[in-house]
Every structure is written in C-alpha cells, then in structure tokens.
N, C-alpha and C positions, 0 to 999 in steps of 0.2 A: 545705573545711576548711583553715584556715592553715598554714603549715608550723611558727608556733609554737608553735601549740596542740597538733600532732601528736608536736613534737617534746617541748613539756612530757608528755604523758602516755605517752608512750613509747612511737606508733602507728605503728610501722617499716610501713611499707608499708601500710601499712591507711588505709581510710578512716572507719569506725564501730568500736566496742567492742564489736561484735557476734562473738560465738564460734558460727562455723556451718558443719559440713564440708562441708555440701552447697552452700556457697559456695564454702568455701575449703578444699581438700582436706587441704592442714597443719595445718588447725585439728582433725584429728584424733587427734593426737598431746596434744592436752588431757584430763586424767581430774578430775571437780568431784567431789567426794565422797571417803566415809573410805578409810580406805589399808587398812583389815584387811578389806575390802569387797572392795575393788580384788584384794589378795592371796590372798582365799580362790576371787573367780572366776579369776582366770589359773590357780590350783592345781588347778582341777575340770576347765578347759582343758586341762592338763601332763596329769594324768591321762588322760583321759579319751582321749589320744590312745595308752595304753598298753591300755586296756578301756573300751568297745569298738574301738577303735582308732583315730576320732572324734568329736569332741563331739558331743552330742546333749544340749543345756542350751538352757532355758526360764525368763526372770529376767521379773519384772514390780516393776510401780512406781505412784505415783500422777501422777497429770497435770501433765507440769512439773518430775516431777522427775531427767529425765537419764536417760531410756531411752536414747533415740536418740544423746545423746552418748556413752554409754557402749557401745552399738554398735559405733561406727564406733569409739572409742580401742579395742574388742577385737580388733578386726577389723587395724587398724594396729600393733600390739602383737607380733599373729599373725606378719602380715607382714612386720616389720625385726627380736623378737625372737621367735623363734620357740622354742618349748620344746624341748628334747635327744628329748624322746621322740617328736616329728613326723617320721614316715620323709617326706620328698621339701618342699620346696619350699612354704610355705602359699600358695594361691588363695584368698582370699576374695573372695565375692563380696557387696554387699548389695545389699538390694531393701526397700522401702516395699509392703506387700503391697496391692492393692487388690480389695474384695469387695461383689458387691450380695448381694440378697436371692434373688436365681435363681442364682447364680455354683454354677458346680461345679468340681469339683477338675482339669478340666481345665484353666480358669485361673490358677489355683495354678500347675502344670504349665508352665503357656506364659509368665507372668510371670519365674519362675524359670529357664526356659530363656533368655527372650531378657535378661535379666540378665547370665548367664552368656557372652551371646555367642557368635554364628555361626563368627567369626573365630578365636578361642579354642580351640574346641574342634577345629576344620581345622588349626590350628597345632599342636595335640596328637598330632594324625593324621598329620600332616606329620613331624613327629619322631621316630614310631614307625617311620611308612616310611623315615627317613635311617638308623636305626641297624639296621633288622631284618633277618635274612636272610629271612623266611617272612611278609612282611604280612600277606597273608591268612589264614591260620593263626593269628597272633598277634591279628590282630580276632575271630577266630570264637574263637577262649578266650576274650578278655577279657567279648567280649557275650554268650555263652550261649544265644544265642535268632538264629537266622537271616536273621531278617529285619532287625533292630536291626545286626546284623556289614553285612547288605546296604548296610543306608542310610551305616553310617559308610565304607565303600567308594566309596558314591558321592558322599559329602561330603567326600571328598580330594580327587574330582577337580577339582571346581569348574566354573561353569557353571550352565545351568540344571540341569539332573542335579541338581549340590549342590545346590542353594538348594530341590528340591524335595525332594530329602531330608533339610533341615531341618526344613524346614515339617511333615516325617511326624514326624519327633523330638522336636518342639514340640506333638504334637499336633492339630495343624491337620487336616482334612479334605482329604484328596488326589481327583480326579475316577478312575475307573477307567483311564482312559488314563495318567494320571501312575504311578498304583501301578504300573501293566505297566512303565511305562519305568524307573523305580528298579527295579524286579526285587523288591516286596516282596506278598505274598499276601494283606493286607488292610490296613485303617486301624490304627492305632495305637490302644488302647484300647477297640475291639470286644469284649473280652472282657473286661476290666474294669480301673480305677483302678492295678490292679496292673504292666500294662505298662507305665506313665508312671515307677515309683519304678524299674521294671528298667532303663527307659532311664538314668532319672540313675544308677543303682549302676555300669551299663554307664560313662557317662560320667568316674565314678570312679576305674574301674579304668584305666580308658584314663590319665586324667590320672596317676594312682600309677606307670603302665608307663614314664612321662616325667620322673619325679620329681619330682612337681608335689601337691598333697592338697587337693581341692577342700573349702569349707568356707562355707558362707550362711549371712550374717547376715541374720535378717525382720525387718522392723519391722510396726509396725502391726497386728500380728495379733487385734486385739480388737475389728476390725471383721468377725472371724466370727461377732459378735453381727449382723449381720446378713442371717444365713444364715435363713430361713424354711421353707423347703420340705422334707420329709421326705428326697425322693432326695440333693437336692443337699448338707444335715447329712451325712449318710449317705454319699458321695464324699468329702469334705473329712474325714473320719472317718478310712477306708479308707486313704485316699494316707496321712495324718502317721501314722497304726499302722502302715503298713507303711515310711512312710520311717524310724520310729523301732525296728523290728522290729531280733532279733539279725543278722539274715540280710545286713543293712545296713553294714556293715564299711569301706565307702568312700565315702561322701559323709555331710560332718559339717552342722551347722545350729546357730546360737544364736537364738532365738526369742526377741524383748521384746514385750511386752504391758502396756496398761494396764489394771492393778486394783488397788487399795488393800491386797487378803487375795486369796490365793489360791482364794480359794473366789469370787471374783469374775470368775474367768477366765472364756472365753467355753465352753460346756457341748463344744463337741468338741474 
C-alpha cells in the first residue's frame, strides 16, 4: 500500500481497514454499536461485581453482528477501566470455545485452563509465597479439597513435579506413577464434572488472595449445538450449573453466542 494512500485515509500503522483484535490487539479498545447498549452492559458488569461478586452474563446476537468485538472491547474496558466495585486487579481472559459432537466438559475444562495459562497461575502462587507467613496453610484455605492445595504446592515448584501438576488441574489423565509423585489420591474428575468448577473457584481465590479477579470471556459457544450424545449434554450441563451456582463467588465468565432470539441458544 502507498504511503499516500495510507496517509489519505488515515492508516497510521495499518496496512488494511480491517478492525480485528485477534490481529491486532489495540484494536480492542473499538466498540460498533449503540452507546445505551454499550452502557447498560458495562452497568450489569459494575454490578454484578457487587452480587454475585462476578459477572456471570450471557449476550447473544445474529451472525455478523459484533459478538466477538464486543467481547474483547468488554474484556479491555475491564482491564484499563475497571469499575470501583472490582475488589483486586481485572484478569481477563478470552477463549474461542471449540466443540465436537463427543466433546465433554472436560474439554471445556482444559480449553479454559490452558487459556488461562500455566505461567499465570505459578506467578499467582509465587506471590502468595513472597508475601505469606504460612504458605501451605494459606493454599489448604484457599483450595478446600487436599488434593487441589497438593497439586498447587507442586506447581510452585516447577519442574516436571509442576508441569505434571498442571496437567492434573487441566484435567488430563495422569499414569499411577505420576499421581504418587505429585502426592495426590486420584485423577481429577473421577467423581464428577464438579471437581473441574472447584479447581477454577480454587484458582480464583488464589488469584483474589493476589489482588488479581479472574474473569472469561467465551466466544463461540453455539457450537454446543453440536453436542449429541446424552452423557456428554449432560457434563457440559453440569460444569456451566455449577460454574454458574451461588457457591461460585470467584471466577467471573461473559458468554456470547450466536442466536437471533434467545430461544435459539443452544438447549444446555
């Protein structure tokens, strides 16, 4: 492109008139669309960090029409203005959700985790140990479940140790030998969909203990129309009910989806 041309249309650094954050990360500070629109989601955001204490808001649209930018401007909104009632620091994270017709909510689970980052969350862990008198105590509060306090102990350390105690936090399938060497008593989700929302709540707190407020933004989520199978509805059910439960106090979520009416959202 010429430098005339660029300079006639006003293309400071740019090469196309393309607005894409997933290009260009600045470009998420653009909002297209009505301003009482605009002002009535940031108000349900302000709130909602007062009851339940993070968002937990679900917006849909028709195809086209600025889901996904509107995402990512909420998500950058979060993060340079943050509303008075956000105790600690906004995280947000997004993610493009992706689902087949077998997928269950462990991928859900493990999308969402590796969004969020290995590194992230060991820098979390890192900061509790610089300021705490009592680490280990202050992990076994924040996780509530022994084994989750275990793995986040050995995800400070770093090492293989860590890395294989992500991989339990993400849900992944550990061999018997690996559980003995993290020190934790079974796989992750043996017992159901519910360990998976305890970790991230755990992750939460952890992040709050930092003065940090972790908060996902999904996209894409109307490709849970292509969930088929009874169990796997049925998981994918379970996680977003209980990630959406009162009990959930520390990890927020904005969810966009494409439907035209609300009654076109996908059945879980």
């Amino acid at each position: 492109m010429s430098t005339m041309f660029k300079d006639w249309f006003c293309l400071n650094n740019r090469e196309t008139f393309t607005i894409d954050p997933k290009v260009n990360p600045s470009d998420a500070r653009f909002y297209f669309g009505r301003d009482p629109l605009r002002e009535r989601m940031q108000k349900q955001i302000s709130r909602a960090f007062i009851d339940p204490q993070v968002p937990k808001i679900m917006f849909y649209g028709a195809y086209g029409s600025g889901k996904t930018q509107t995402l990512y401007y909420l998500a950058h909104e979060l993060r340079t203005n943050a509303p008075s009632s956000c105790k600690g620091k906004p995280h947000a994270v997004y993610l493009d959700i992706e689902v087949q017709s077998k997928s269950m909510a462990e991928q859900w689970h493990l999308q969402m985790m590796e969004a969020l980052g290995m590194a992230t969350v060991q820098s979390w862990l890192q900061s509790l140990f610089s300021k705490s008198q009592g680490f280990e105590k202050e992990v076994d509060k924040l996780c509530g479940d022994p084994n989750i306090a275990m793995a986040f102990k050995e995800l400070r350390g770093g090492g293989d140790l860590a890395f294989n105690a992500w991989r339990w936090l993400t849900g992944q399938k550990l061999a018997p030998k690996e559980l003995v060497e993290i020190k934790v008593t079974r796989s992750l989700a043996d017992v159901g969909v519910g360990d998976m929302v305890v970790v991230l709540q755990a992750i939460g707190n952890l992040a709050r203990s930092v003065d940090s407020c972790l908060v996902f933004f999904i996209d894409e989520m109307e490709e849970l129309i292509n969930i088929k199978q009874g169990d796997a509805a049925e998981s994918w059910h379970q996680y977003a009910r209980k990630l959406a439960d009162n009990s959930n106090f520390s990890v927020g979520f904005v969810i966009g989806f494409n439907a035209v009416t609300v009654d076109e959202a996908p059945k879980i």
